[in-house]
C-alpha positions, 0 to 999 in steps of 0.5 A: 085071573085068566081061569075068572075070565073064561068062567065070568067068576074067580074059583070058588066064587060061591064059597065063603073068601075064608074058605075059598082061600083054604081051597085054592092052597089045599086043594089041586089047583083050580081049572076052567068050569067051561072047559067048551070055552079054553082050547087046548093050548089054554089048559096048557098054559094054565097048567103049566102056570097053575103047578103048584111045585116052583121047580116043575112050575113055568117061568116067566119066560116059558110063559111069554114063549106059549104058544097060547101067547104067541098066537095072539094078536098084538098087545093092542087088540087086548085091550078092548077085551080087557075093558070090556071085560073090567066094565062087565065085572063092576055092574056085578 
């Protein structure tokens, strides 16, 4: 969901649901298309959430304690973002 909120579309949104599917399990995880678009500590934390090993691959807790979770504001300032994201998704 995050990589679709930076793109403004899921990974492989033009390939075939099959076929996107084969993709995101075969293939190395997916990244941002508009790398001007994530910070550093974005890709960070994508990465470390995208690792497809289960041992190498973040926990929920090292996630929570990103620094690009950190650095945000409180939850609250999301949510307006959130929705507008939502209601941007549903006139596609």
């Amino acid at each position: 969901m995050v990589v679709e909120m930076v793109d403004g579309e899921p990974p492989y949104f033009s390939d075939d649901p099959v076929q996107a599917m084969k993709r995101l399990r075969d293939q190395p995880p997916p990244t941002v298309k508009n790398t001007h678009m994530a910070s550093p500590v974005l890709k960070d934390f994508l990465g470390r959430m995208l690792t497809r090993d289960p041992l190498q691959r973040a926990t929920a807790m090292d996630l929570l304690e990103h620094p690009f979770l950190l650095q945000t504001g409180t939850s609250r300032c999301l949510i307006p973002l959130i929705e507008k994201y939502r209601k941007r998704m549903s006139t596609c």
